[in-house]
GUKOLLO-349405 format. One line per field, with one value per atom (N, C-alpha, C): residue number from 1; residue in three letters; atom name; x, y, z. Coordinates in pm, whole numbers. Example, Ala and Ser with C-alpha at 12.3 -4.5 7.8 and 13.67 -1.06 7.14 Angstrom:
<pts>
nr: c(1	1	1	2	2	2)
rest: c(ala	ala	ala	ser	ser	ser)
atom: c(N	CA	C	N	CA	C)
x: c(1319	1230	1320	1285	1367	1290)
y: c(-569	-450	-330	-225	-106	3)
z: c(780	780	780	708	714	787)
</pts>
This chain:
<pts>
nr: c(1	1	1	2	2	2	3	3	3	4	4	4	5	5	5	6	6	6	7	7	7	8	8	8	9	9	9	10	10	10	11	11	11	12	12	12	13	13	13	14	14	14	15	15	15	16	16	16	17	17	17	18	18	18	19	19	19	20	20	20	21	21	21	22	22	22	23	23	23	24	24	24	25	25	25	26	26	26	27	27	27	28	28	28	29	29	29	30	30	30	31	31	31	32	32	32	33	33	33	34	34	34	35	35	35	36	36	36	37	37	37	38	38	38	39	39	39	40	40	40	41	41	41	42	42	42	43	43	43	44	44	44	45	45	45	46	46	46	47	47	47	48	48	48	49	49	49	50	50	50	51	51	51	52	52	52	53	53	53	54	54	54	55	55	55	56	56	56	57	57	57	58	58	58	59	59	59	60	60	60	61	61	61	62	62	62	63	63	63	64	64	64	65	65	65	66	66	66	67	67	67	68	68	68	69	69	69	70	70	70	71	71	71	72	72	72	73	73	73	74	74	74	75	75	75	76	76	76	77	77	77	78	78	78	79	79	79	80	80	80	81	81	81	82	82	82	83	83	83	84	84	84	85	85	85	86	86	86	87	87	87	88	88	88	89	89	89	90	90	90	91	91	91	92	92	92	93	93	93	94	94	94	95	95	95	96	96	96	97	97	97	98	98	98	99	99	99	100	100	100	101	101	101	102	102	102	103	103	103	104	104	104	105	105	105	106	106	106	107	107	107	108	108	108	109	109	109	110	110	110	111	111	111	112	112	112	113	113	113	114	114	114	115	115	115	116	116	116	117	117	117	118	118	118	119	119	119	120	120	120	121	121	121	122	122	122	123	123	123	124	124	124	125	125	125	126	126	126	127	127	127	128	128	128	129	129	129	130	130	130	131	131	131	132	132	132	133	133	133	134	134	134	135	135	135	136	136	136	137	137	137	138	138	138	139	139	139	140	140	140	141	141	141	142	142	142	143	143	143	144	144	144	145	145	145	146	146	146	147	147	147	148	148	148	149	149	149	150	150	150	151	151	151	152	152	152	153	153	153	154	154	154	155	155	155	156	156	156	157	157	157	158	158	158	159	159	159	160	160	160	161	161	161	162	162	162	163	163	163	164	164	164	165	165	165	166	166	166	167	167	167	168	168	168	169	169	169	170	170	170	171	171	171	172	172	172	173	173	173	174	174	174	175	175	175	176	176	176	177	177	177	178	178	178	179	179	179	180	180	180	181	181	181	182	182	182	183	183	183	184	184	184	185	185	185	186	186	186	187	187	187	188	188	188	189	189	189	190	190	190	191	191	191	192	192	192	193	193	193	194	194	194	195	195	195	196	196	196	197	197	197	198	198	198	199	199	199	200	200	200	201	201	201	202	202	202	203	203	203	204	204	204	205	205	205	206	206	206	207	207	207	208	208	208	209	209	209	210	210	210	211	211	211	212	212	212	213	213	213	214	214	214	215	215	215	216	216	216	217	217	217	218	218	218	219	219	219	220	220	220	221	221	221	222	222	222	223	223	223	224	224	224	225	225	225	226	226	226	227	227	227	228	228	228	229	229	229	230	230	230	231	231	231	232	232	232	233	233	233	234	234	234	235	235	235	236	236	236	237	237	237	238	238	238	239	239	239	240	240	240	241	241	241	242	242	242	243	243	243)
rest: c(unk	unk	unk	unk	unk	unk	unk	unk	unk	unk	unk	unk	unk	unk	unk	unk	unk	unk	unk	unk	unk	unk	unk	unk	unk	unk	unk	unk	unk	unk	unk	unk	unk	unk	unk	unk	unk	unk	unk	unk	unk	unk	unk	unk	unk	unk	unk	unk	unk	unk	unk	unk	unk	unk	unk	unk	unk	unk	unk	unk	unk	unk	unk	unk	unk	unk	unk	unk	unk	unk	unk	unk	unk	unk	unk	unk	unk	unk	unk	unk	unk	unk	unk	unk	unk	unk	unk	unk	unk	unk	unk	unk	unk	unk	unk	unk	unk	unk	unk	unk	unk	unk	unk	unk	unk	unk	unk	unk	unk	unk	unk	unk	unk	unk	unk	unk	unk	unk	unk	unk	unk	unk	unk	unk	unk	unk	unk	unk	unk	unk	unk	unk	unk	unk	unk	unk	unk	unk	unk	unk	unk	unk	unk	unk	unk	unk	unk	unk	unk	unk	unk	unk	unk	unk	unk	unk	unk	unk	unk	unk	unk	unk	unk	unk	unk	unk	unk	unk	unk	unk	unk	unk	unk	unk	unk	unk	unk	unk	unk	unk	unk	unk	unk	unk	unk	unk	unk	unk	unk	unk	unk	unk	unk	unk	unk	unk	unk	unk	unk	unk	unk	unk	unk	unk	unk	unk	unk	unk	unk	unk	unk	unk	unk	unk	unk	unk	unk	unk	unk	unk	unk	unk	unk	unk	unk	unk	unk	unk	unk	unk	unk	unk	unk	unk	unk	unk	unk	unk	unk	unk	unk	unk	unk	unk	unk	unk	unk	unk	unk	unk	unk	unk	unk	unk	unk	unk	unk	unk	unk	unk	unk	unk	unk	unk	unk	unk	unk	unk	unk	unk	unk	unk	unk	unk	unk	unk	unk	unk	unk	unk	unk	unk	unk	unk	unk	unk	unk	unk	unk	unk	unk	unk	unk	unk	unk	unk	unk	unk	unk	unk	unk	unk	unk	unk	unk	unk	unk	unk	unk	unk	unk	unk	unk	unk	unk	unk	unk	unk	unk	unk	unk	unk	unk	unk	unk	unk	unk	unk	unk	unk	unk	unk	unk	unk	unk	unk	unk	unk	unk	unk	unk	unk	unk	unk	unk	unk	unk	unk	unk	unk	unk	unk	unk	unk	unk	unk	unk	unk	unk	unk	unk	unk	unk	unk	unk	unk	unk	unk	unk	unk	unk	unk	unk	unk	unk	unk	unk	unk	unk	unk	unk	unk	unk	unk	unk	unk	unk	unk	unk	unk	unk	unk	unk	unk	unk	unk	unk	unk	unk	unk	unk	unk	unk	unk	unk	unk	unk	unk	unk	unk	unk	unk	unk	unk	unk	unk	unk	unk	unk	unk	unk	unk	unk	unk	unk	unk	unk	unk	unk	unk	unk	unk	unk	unk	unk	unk	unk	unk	unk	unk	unk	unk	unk	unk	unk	unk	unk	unk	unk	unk	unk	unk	unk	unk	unk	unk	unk	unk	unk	unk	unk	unk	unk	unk	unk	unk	unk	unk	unk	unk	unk	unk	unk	unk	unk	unk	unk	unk	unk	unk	unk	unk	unk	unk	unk	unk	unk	unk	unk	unk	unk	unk	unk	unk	unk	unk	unk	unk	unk	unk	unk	unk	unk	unk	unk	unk	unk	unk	unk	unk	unk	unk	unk	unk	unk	unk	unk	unk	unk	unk	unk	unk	unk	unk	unk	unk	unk	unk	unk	unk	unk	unk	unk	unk	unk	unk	unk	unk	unk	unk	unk	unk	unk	unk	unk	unk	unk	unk	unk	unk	unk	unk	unk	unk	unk	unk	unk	unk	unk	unk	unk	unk	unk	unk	unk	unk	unk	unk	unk	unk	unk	unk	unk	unk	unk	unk	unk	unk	unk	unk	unk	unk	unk	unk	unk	unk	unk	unk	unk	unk	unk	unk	unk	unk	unk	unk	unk	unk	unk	unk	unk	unk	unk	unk	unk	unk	unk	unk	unk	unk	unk	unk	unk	unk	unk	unk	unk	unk	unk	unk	unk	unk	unk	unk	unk	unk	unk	unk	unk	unk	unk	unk	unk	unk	unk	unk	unk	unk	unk	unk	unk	unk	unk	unk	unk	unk	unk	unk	unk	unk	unk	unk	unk	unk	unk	unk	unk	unk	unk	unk	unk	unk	unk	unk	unk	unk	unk	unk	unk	unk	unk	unk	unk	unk	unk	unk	unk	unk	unk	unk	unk	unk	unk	unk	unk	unk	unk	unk	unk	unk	unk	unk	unk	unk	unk	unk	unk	unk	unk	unk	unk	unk	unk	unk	unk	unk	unk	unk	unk	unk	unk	unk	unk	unk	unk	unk	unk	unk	unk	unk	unk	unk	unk	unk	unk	unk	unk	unk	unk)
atom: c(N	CA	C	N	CA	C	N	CA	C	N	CA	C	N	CA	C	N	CA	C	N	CA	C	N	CA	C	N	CA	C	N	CA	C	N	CA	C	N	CA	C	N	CA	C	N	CA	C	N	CA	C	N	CA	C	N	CA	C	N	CA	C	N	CA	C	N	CA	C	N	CA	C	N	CA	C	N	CA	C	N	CA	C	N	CA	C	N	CA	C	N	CA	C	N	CA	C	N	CA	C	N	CA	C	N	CA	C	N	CA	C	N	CA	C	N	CA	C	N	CA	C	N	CA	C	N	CA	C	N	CA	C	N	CA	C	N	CA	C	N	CA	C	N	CA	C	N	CA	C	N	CA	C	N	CA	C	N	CA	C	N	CA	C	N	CA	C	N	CA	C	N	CA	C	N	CA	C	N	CA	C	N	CA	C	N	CA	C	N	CA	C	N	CA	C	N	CA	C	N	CA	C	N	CA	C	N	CA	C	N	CA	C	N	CA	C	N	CA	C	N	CA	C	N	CA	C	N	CA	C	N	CA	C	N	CA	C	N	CA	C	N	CA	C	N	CA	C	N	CA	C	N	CA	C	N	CA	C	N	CA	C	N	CA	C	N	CA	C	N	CA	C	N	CA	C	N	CA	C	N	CA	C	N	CA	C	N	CA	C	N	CA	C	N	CA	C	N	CA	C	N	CA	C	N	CA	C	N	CA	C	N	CA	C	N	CA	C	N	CA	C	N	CA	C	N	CA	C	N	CA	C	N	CA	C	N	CA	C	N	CA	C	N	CA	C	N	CA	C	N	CA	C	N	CA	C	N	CA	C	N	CA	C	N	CA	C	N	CA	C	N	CA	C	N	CA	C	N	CA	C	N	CA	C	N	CA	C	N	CA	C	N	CA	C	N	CA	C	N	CA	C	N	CA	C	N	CA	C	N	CA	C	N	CA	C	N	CA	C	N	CA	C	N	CA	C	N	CA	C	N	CA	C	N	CA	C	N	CA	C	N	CA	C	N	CA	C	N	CA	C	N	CA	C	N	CA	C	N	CA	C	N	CA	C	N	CA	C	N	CA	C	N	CA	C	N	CA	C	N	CA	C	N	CA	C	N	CA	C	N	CA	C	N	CA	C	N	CA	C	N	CA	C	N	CA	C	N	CA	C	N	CA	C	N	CA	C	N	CA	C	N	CA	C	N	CA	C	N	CA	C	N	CA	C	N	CA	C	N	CA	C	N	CA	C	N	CA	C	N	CA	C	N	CA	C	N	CA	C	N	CA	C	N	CA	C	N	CA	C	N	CA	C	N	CA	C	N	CA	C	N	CA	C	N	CA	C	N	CA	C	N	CA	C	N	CA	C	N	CA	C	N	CA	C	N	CA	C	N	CA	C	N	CA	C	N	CA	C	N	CA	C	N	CA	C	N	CA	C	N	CA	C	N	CA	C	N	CA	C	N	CA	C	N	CA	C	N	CA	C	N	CA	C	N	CA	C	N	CA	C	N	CA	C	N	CA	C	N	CA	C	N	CA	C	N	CA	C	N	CA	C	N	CA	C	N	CA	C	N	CA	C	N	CA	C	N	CA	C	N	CA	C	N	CA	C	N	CA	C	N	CA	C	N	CA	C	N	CA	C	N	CA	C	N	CA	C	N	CA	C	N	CA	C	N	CA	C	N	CA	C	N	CA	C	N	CA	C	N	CA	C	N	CA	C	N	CA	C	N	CA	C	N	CA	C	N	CA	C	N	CA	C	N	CA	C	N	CA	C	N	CA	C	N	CA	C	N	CA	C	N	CA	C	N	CA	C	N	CA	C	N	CA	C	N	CA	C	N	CA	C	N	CA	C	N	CA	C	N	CA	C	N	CA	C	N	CA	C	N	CA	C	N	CA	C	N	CA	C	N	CA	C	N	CA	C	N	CA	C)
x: c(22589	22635	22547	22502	22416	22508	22469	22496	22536	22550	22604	22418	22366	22301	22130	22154	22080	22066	22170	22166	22130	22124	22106	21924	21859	21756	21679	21726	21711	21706	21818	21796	21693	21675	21594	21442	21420	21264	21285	21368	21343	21331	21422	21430	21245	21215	21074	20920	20986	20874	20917	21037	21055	20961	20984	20921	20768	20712	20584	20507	20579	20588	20588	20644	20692	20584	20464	20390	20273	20278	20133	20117	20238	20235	20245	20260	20239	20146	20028	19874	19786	19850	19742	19759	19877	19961	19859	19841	19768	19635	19545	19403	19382	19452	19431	19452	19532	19562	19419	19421	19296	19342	19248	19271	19451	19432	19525	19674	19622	19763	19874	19825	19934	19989	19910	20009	20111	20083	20177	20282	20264	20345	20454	20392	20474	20572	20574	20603	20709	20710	20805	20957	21020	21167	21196	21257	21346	21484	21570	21725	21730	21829	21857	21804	21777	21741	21870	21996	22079	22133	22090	22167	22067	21941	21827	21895	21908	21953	22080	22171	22279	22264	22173	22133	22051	22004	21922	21982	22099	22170	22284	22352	22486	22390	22269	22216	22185	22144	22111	22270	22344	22468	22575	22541	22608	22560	22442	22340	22393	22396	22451	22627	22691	22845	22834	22792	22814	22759	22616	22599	22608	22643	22738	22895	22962	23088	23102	22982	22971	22949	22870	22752	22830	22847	22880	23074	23148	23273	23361	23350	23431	23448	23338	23348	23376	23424	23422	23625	23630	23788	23889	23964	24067	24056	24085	24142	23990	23869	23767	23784	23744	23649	23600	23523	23386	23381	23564	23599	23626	23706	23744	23658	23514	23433	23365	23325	23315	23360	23498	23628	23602	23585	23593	23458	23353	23192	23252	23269	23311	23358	23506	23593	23508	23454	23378	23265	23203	23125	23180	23246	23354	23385	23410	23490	23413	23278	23165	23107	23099	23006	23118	23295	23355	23308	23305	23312	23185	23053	22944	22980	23047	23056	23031	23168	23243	23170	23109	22995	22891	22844	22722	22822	22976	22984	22986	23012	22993	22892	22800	22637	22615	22605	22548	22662	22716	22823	22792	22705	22696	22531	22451	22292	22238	22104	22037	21980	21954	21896	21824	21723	21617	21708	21616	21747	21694	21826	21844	21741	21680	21631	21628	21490	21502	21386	21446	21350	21311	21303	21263	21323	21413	21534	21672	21760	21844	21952	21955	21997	22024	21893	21865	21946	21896	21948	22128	22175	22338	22358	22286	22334	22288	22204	22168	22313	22337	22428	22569	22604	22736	22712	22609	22618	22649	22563	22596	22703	22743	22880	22997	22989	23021	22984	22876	22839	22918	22919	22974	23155	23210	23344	23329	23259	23289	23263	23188	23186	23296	23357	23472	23619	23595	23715	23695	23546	23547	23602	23526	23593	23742	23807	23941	24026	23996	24047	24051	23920	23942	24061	24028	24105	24235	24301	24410	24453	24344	24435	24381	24323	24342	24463	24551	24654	24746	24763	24866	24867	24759	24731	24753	24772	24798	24630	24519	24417	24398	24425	24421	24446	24556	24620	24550	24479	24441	24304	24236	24087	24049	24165	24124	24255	24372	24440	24463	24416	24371	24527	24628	24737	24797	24822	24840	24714	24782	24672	24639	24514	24470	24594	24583	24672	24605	24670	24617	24496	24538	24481	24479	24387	24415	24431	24415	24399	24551	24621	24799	24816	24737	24752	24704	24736	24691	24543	24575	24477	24316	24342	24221	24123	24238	24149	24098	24179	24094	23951	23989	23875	23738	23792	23649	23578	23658	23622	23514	23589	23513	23383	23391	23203	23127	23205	23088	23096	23143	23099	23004	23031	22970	22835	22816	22668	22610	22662	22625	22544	22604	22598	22482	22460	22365	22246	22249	22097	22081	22169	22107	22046	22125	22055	21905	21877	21760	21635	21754	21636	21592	21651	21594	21532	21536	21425	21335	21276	21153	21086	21171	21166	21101	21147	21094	20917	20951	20826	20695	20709	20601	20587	20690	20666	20609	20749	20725	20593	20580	20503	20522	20665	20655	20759	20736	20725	20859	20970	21124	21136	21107	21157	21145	21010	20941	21103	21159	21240	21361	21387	21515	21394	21281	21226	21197	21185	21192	21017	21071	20932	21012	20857	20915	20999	21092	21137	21097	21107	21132	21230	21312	21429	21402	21568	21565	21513	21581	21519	21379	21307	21175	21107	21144	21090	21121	21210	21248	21115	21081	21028	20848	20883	20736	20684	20797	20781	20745	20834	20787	20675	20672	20539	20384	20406	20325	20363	20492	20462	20388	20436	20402	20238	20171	20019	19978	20043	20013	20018	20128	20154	20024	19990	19924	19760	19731	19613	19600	19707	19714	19742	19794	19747	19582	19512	19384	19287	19338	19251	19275	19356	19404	19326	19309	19267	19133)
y: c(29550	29430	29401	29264	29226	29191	29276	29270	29196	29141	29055	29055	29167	29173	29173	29259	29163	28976	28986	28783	28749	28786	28702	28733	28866	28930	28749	28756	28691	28472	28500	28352	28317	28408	28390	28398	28472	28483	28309	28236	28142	28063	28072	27940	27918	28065	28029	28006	28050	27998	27857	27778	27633	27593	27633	27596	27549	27635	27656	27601	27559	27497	27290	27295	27219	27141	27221	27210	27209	27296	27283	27142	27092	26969	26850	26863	26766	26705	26887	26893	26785	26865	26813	26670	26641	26507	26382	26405	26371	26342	26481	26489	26398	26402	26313	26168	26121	25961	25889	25747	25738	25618	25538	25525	25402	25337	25196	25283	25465	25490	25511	25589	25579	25481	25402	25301	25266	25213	25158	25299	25412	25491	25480	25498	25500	25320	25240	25109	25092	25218	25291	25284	25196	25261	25391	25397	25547	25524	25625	25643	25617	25646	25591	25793	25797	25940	26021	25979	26045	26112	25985	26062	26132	26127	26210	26384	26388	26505	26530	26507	26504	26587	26520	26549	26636	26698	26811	26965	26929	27013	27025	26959	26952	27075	27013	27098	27203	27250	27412	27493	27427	27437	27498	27364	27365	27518	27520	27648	27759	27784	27891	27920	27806	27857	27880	27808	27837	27972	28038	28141	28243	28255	28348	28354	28242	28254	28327	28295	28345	28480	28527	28639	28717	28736	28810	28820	28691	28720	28757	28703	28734	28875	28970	29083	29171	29125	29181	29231	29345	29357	29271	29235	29165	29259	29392	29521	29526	29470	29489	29451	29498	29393	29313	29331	29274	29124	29139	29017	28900	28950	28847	28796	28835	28754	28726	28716	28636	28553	28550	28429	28303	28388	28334	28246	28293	28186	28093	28159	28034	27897	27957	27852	27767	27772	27726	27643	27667	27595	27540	27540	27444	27314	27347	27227	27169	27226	27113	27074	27079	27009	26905	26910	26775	26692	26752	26685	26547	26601	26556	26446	26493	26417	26300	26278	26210	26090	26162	26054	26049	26106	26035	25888	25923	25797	25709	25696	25592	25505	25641	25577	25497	25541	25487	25349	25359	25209	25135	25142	25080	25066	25143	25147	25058	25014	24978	25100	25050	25162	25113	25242	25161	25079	25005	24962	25085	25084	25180	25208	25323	25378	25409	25412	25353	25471	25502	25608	25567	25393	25327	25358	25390	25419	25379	25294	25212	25339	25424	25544	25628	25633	25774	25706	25593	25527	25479	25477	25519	25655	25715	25860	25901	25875	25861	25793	25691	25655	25712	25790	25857	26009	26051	26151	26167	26068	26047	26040	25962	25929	26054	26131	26214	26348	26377	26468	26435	26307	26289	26309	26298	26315	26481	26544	26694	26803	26699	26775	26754	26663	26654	26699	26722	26774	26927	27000	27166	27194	27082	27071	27112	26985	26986	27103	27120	27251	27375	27405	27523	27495	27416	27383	27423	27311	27337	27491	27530	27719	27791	27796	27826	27797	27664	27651	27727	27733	27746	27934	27986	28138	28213	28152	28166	28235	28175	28211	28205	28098	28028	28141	28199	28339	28420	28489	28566	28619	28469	28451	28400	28325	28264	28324	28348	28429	28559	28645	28778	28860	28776	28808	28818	28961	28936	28964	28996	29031	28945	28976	28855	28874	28802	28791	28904	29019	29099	29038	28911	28849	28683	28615	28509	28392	28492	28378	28330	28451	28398	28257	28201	28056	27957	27902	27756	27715	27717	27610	27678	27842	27910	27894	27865	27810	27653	27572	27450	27430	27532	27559	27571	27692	27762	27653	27609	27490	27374	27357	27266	27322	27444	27455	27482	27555	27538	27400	27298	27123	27102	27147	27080	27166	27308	27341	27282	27242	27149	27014	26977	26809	26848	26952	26981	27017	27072	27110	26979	26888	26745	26669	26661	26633	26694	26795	26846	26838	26768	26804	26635	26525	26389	26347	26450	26456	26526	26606	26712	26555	26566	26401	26317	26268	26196	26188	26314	26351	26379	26469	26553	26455	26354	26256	26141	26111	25952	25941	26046	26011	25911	25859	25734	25733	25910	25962	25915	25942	25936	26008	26134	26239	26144	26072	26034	25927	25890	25781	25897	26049	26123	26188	26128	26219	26092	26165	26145	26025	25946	25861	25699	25657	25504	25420	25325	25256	25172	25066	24928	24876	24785	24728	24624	24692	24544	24386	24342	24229	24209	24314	24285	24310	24386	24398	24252	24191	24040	23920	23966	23870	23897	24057	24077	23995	24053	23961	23817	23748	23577	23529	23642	23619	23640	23723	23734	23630	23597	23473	23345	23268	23196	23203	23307	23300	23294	23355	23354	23165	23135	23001	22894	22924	22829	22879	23008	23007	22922	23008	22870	22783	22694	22504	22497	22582	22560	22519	22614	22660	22507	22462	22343	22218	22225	22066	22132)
z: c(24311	24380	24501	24519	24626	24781	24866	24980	25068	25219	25261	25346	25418	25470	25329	25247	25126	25121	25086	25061	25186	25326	25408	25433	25422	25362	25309	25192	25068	25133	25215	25278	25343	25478	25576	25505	25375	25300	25222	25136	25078	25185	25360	25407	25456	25494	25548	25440	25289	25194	25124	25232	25207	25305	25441	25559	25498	25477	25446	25388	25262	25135	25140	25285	25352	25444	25472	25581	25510	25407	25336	25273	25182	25123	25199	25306	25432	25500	25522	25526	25427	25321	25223	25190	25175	25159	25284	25367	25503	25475	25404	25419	25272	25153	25082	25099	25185	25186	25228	25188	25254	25401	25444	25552	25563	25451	25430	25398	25366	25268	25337	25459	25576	25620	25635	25700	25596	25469	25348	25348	25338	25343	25472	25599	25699	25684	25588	25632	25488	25396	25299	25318	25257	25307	25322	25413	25444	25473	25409	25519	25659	25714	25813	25917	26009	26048	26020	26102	26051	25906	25842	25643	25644	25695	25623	25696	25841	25856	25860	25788	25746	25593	25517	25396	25376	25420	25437	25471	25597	25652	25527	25492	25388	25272	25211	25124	25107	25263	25331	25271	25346	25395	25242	25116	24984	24940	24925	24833	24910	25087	25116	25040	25063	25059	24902	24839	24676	24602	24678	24618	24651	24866	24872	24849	24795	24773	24577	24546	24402	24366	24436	24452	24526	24632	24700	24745	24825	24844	24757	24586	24516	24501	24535	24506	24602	24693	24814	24805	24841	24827	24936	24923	25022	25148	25160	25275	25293	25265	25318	25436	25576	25735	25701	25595	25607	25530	25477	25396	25459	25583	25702	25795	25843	25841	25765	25658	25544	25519	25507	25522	25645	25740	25853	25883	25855	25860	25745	25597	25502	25515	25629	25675	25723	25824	25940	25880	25796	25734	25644	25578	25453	25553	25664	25768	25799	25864	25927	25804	25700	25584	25521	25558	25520	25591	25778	25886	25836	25805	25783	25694	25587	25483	25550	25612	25620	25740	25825	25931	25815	25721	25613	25554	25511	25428	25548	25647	25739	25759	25824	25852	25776	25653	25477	25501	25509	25455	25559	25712	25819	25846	25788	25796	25683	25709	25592	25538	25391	25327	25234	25173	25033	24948	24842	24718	24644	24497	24428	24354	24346	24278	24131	24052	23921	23852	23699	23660	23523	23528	23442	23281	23324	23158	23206	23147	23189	23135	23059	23027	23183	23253	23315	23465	23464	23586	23600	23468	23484	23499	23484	23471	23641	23699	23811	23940	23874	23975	23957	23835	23858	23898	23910	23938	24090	24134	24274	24342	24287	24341	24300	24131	24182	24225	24287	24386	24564	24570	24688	24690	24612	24542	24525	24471	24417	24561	24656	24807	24863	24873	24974	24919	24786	24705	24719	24703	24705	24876	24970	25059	25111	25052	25056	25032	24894	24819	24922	24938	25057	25178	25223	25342	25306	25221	25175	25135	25073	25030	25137	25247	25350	25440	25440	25531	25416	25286	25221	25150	25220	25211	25375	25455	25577	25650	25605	25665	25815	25840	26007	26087	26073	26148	26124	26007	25991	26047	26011	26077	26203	26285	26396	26490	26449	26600	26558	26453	26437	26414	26346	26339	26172	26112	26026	25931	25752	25677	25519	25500	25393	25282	25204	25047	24932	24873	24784	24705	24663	24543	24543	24583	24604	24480	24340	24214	24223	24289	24278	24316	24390	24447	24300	24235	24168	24237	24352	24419	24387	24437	24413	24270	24132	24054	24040	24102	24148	24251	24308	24409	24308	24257	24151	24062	23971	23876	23950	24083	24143	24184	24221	24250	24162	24032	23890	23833	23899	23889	23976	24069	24191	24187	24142	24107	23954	23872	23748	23826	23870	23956	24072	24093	24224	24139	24041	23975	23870	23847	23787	23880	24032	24081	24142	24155	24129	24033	23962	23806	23795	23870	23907	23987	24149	24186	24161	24096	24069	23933	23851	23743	23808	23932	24007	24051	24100	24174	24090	23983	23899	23790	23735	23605	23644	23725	23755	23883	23966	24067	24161	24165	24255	24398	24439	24594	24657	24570	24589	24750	24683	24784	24960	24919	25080	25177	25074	25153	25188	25167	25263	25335	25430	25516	25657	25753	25858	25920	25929	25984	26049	26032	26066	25916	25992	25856	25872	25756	25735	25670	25753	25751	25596	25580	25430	25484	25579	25599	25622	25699	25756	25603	25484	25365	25304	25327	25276	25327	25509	25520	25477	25455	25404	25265	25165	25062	25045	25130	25151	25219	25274	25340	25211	25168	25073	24960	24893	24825	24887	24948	25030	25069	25071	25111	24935	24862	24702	24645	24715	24661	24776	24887	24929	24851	24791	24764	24609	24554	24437	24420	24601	24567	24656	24717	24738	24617	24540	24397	24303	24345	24253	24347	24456	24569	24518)
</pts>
């Protein structure tokens, strides 16, 4: 069985060969553009800064709770120590990643943002927009779920006023198998979505990833008046061509 201090071993090595991974393709990303590409890039829709680090953090955040709650807590005995903080970071992060949710659905319903994204199959692109939606549904429900069999397992006491001891067995609760179901959905729904951006990136080539990263935006409208602006010089060159 893999460790608590293993898996975290194991975090801190993937988070810094993301870092890296991160910086090299950034480099190079840079030394290849040529002089016009930056600018058209930097002038790229993007999210709003917030969803972008909202969305980044939630993701850190999902991959930790799901594969140490898989990997490691289930196996951990109830009369363990070492279960109750375990429990206790879990909690804590289960709560700030609704919290998030919940200022992402805002921002998003109050920010401009790219239009929808397309993987040129009217197939791939329904399948694209429900997943979404329910990935955003299967977070705030694995969410929920915890919360709830936390107030209804008497965790609160246990983990935050140090009174009192865990439940032998927590499958006794209903809820605990709603919980479970939901994160082998919610990791189904997290590696499709994975598997549409990498689709994105390595097939289509048409640099998805770039609009959840951090730069300058351009506003839907100012993209509106870009457009007319460019018809409009299109339409006066083709009544020159005609006088």
């Amino acid at each position: 069985m893999m460790t608590p201090s293993m898996f975290l071993m194991l975090e801190e090595i993937s988070l810094a060969i993301a870092l890296l991974a991160a910086v090299m393709w950034y480099v190079a990303r840079r030394q290849r553009a040529p002089a016009g590409g930056m600018e058209v890039e930097r002038r790229l829709p993007k999210y709003h800064p917030l969803l972008v680090l909202i969305h980044w953090f939630v993701a850190f955040a999902l991959a930790n709770l799901l594969l140490r709650g898989a990997l490691i807590m289930r196996y951990i005995p109830n009369n363990d120590p070492e279960k109750i903080d375990g429990l206790r970071a879990h909690m804590y992060a289960g709560m700030l990643v609704l919290v998030l949710m919940l200022i992402r659905l805002v921002v998003r319903r109050r920010s401009q943002h790219p239009p929808r994204a397309t993987a040129r199959n009217h197939h791939l692109d329904r399948l694209a927009q429900i997943s979404h939606r329910l990935l955003y549904v299967l977070v705030i429900a694995q969410a929920l779920s915890g919360l709830y069999m936390a107030v209804q397992t008497g965790l609160p006491d246990v983990l935050i006023l140090g009174r009192g001891t865990l439940p032998e067995d927590f499958w006794v609760f209903p809820i605990r198998s709603v919980h479970y179901v939901l994160s082998r959905l919610l990791m189904a729904t997290i590696a499709l979505h994975i598997t549409g951006a990498l689709y994105h990136t390595f097939i289509l080539k048409d640099g998805l990833l770039r609009r959840m990263s951090f730069g300058r935006r351009i506003a839907a409208n100012d993209a509106g008046k870009i457009r007319g602006n460019q018809q409009e010089a299109a339409r006066s060159g083709g009544a020159r061509q005609v006088v």
